[in-house]
C-alpha positions, 0 to 999 in steps of 0.5 A, spaced: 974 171 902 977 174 897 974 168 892 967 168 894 967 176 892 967 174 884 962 169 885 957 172 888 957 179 884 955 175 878 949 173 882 948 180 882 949 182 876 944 177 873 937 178 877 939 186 875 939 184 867 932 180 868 929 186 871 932 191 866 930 186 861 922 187 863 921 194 864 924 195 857 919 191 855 913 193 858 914 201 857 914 198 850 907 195 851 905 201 855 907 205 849 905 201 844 897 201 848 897 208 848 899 210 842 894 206 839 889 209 843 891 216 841 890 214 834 883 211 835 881 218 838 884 222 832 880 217 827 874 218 831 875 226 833 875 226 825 869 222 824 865 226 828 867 233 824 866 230 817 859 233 815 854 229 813 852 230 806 844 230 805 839 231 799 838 239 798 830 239 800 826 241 795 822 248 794 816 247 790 812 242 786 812 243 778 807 241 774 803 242 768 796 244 767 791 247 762 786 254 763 779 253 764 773 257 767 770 257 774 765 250 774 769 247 767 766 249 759 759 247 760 757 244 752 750 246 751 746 241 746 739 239 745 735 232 745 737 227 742 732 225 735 731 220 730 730 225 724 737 229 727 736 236 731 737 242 727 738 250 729 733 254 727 735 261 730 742 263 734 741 268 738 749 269 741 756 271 738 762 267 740 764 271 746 757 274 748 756 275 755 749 271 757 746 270 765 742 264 768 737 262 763 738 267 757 736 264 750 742 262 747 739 258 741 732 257 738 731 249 735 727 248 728 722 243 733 719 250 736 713 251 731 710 244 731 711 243 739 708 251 739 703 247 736 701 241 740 701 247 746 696 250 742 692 244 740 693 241 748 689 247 751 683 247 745 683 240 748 682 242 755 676 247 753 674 240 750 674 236 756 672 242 760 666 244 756 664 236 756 665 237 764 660 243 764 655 239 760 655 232 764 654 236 770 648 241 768 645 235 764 641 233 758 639 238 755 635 239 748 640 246 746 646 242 748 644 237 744 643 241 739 648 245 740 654 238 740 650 236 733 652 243 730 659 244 733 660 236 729 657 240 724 662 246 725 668 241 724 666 237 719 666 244 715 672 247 717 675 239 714 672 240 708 674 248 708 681 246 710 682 240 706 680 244 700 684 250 701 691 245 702 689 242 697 689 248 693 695 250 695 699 244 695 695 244 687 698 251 686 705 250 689 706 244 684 704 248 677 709 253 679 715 248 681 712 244 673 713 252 672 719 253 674 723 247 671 719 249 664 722 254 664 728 252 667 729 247 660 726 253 656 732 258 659 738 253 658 735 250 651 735 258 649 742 259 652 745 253 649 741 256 641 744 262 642 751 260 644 752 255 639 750 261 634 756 264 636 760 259 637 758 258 629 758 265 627 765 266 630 768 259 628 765 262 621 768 268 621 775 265 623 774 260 618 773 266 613 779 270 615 782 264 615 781 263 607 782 270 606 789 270 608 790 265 605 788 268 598 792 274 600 798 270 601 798 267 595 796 274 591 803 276 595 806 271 592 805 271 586 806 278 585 814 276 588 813 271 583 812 276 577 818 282 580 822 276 581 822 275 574 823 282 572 829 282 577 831 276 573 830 280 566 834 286 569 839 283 572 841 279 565 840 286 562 845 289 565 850 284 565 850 284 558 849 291 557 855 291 562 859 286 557 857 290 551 861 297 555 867 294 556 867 291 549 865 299 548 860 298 544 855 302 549 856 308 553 856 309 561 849 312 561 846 307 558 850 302 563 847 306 568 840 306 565 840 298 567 843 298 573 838 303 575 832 299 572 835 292 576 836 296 583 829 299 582 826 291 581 830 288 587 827 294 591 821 292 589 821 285 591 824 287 598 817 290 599 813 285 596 816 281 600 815 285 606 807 286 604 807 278 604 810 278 611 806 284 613 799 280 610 802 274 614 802 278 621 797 282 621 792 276 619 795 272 624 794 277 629 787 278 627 786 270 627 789 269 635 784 275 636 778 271 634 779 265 637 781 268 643 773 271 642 771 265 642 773 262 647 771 268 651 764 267 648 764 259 650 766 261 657 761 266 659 755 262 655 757 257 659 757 261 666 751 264 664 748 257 664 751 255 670 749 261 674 741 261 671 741 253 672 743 255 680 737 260 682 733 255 678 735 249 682 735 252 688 728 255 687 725 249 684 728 245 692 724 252 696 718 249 692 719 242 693 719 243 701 713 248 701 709 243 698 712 237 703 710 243 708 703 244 706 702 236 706 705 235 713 700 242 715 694 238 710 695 232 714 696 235 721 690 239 720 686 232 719 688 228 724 686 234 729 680 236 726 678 228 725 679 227 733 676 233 735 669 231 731 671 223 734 672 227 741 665 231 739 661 226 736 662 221 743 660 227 748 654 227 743 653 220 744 654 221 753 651 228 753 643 225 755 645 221 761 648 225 767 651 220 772 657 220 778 661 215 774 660 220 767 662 226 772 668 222 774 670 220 767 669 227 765 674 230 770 679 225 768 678 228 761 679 234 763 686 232 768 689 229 763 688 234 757 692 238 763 697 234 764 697 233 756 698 242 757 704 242 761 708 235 757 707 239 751 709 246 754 715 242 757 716 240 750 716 246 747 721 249 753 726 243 750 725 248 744 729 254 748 736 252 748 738 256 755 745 258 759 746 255 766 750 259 768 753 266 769 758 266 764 761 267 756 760 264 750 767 260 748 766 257 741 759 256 737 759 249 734 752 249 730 749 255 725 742 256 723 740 250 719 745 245 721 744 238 725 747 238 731 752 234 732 757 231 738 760 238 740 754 241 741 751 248 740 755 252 743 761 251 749 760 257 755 764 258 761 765 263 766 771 266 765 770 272 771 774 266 774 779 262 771 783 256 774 789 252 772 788 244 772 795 243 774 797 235 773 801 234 779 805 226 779 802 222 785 809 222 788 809 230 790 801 229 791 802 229 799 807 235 799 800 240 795 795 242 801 790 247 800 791 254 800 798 254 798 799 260 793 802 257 785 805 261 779 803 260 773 807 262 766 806 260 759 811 262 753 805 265 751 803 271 755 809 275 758 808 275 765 807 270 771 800 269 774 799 267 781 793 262 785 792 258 791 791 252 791 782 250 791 781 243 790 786 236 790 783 230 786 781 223 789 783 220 783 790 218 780 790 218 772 795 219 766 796 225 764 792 228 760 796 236 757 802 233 753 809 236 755 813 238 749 820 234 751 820 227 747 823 224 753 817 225 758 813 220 760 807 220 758 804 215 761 805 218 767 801 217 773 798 224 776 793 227 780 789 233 778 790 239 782 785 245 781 788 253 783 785 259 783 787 265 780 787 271 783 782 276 780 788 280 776 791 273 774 785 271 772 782 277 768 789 277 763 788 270 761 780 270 761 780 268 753 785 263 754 780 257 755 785 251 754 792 254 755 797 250 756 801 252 763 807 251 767 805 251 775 809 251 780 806 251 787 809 253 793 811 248 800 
């Protein structure tokens, strides 16, 4: 018994280790497991505090744009024409205030379609009156009365072909006048300046010799003083020589000192004459010459000023007289119809007859009609404003062609708007009726609007953006905002401004 007690403790002991062994290892794992998860919570619990970060939402939409008036800058023009329309009267100023249907310009076609106006109603008295006669039928008076009313015509075109004719006769030997006497003014204006250009160059040439003989009289008499200066000088030396030989006396040695400086004074004024006589005649010869100069330039002007107002009246004459031959030639032709229209109703006036009656009223309709398309044209003559508004700028003058610009550019600016151009990715963000700023560098204060209209159409940009780096072929969409009455009053005179928009979302 007391050997089996060692053996069977050591079986003991050996299951207890294998168990002890275990347990560690799995209170480690359980450790390990848990300690994981508690990290993972940690990391998750972080993840889900951090804060997210997100792109700041925007508050407005900025944009360029320009000023103009409610219903855009209307361009007032004319029809067109081959000869080129021109602006007889103008009866606006720039910045005017006109109303729907004021007369802003008068165009130089209005008297020859006032003309035709006047011509198409004397033709509808024509065709009535060969109306009346068809209906009330032949008559001996009414023949009578047709052959005298040929008579009539044919007389007013002698008198009025021989009163043109007259005229035109008369305007031409004034324009022969006029040149005559033209040639006649510059050929006396050209004798008469080259007189004096002669006279004066004459005269300079005179002054010019004389100077010349005064100079060499001067020099002559400082010739002749020189040579007494000479004489002195060798007198006193000698006189000089003989005191101190003392052989003369002081006084008589003063005597020729005096005699030599009394000489050479004589020649310094001699001498200054000489310059004296230079200067002055110089003096008198730049004035000369410059009066000559003065007398080629004003002849030269005066000719130029006469030839002016010469031409220009010789050009009024000449257009007279194309004038009065357009009127000659016009005044035939109508009376040439008119005896043509006279002598036909002559030829019919005796047969009444239903298709006659018919034929007759057709005149008569057509001479109306002929009334209203010339009164439609002489309408065309009056330039009128559409709108309720105020003249922006004028672009033709009485007397000028009308070009592509137009007459004149009216706009009303009682209500002005910004044409803002929105970039076409901030388009779907603008809607109707949100309010806008607008500013500009040249006005101190911010104007406000609302938005009135969205375009349908996407385009590039058409108000230029001072930084060099912006894209100018930038797609945008032009959005058009109200401006408040207050806004707008204050920018009513800035038709193309230049504006910055920023509209509220």
């Amino acid at each position: 018994m007391a050997e089996e007690s060692p053996l069977k403790d050591k079986f003991l002991i050996k299951p207890r280790g294998l168990w002890l062994i275990g347990g560690i290892t799995a209170a480690s794992i359980i450790a390990a497991v848990v300690g994981f998860s508690q990290l993972s919570s940690t990391k998750a619990s972080r993840t889900e505090q951090a804060p997210a970060t997100t792109a700041p939402t925007p508050l407005a939409v900025t944009a360029l744009g320009r000023l103009e008036p409610l219903g855009e800058v209307i361009k007032l023009s004319a029809p067109s024409s081959i000869e080129g329309t021109r602006v007889k009267e103008l009866l606006v100023q720039q910045g005017a205030t006109v109303k729907v249907g004021d007369v802003i310009a008068i165009l130089d076609s209005r008297t020859q379609r006032a003309a035709s106006v006047e011509q198409s109603e004397r033709q509808v008295k024509v065709a009535e009156a060969k109306l009346s006669q068809v209906q009330a039928g032949a008559k001996l008076g009414e023949i009578d009365a047709q052959k005298a009313t040929i008579a009539r015509l044919e007389a007013q075109l002698i008198g009025e072909r021989e009163s043109q004719n007259a005229t035109i006769a008369r305007l031409k030997a004034q324009l022969q006048g006029e040149k005559d006497t033209l040639a006649a003014t510059i050929s006396r204006l050209e004798a008469q300046l080259k007189g004096d250009t002669v006279s004066q160059t004459a005269r300079i040439s005179r002054l010019e010799a004389q100077l010349k003989g005064e100079i060499a009289e001067q020099e002559a008499t400082i010739n002749r003083v020189q040579s007494q200066v000479n004489n002195a000088e060798s007198e006193y030396n000698r006189n000089l020589q003989l005191y101190r030989d003392g052989v003369i006396s002081i006084s008589l040695l003063d005597s020729k000192r005096l005699t030599l400086e009394t000489t050479q004074q004589q020649l310094k004024e001699e001498q200054a004459n000489l310059n004296k006589i230079i200067n002055t005649s110089q003096e008198q010869l730049i004035e000369e010459k410059a009066t000559l100069q003065k007398l080629e330039s004003i002849g030269t002007e005066q000719i130029n000023e006469i030839t002016a107002t010469r031409r220009q009246t010789v050009e009024t004459l000449e257009q007279q007289i194309k004038e009065a031959e357009a009127n000659l030639s016009k005044t035939e032709s109508t009376l040439l119809r008119q005896i043509d229209e006279a002598e036909a109703n002559l030829a019919r006036i005796a047969e009444v007859r239903p298709v006659d009656i018919e034929s007759a009223q057709a005149e008569v309709n057509s001479a109306l009609a002929s009334v209203e398309k010339a009164k439609a044209d002489l309408d065309q003559s009056y330039i009128k404003s559409p709108i309720n508004g105020q003249v922006l700028k004028i672009h033709s003058r009485p007397g000028e062609v009308i070009g592509n610009d137009g007459i004149a550019e009216i706009g009303n600016t009682n209500q002005m708007f910004v044409v803002a151009e929105v970039y076409e990715s901030d388009i779907n963000k603008v809607k109707l009726g949100q309010s806008a700023t607008i500013t500009s560098g040249a006005i101190n204060q911010q104007l406000q609007g609302t938005v009135a209209e969205v375009g349908l159409q996407i385009g590039k940009k058409d108000v230029l953006d001072t930084d060099p780096a912006a894209d100018v072929d930038a797609r945008v969409v032009e959005v058009k905002i109200r401006l408040d009455p207050e806004s707008s009053q204050k920018v009513a005179g800035l038709t193309n401004m230049q504006v910055e928009v920023k509209i509220a979302i």
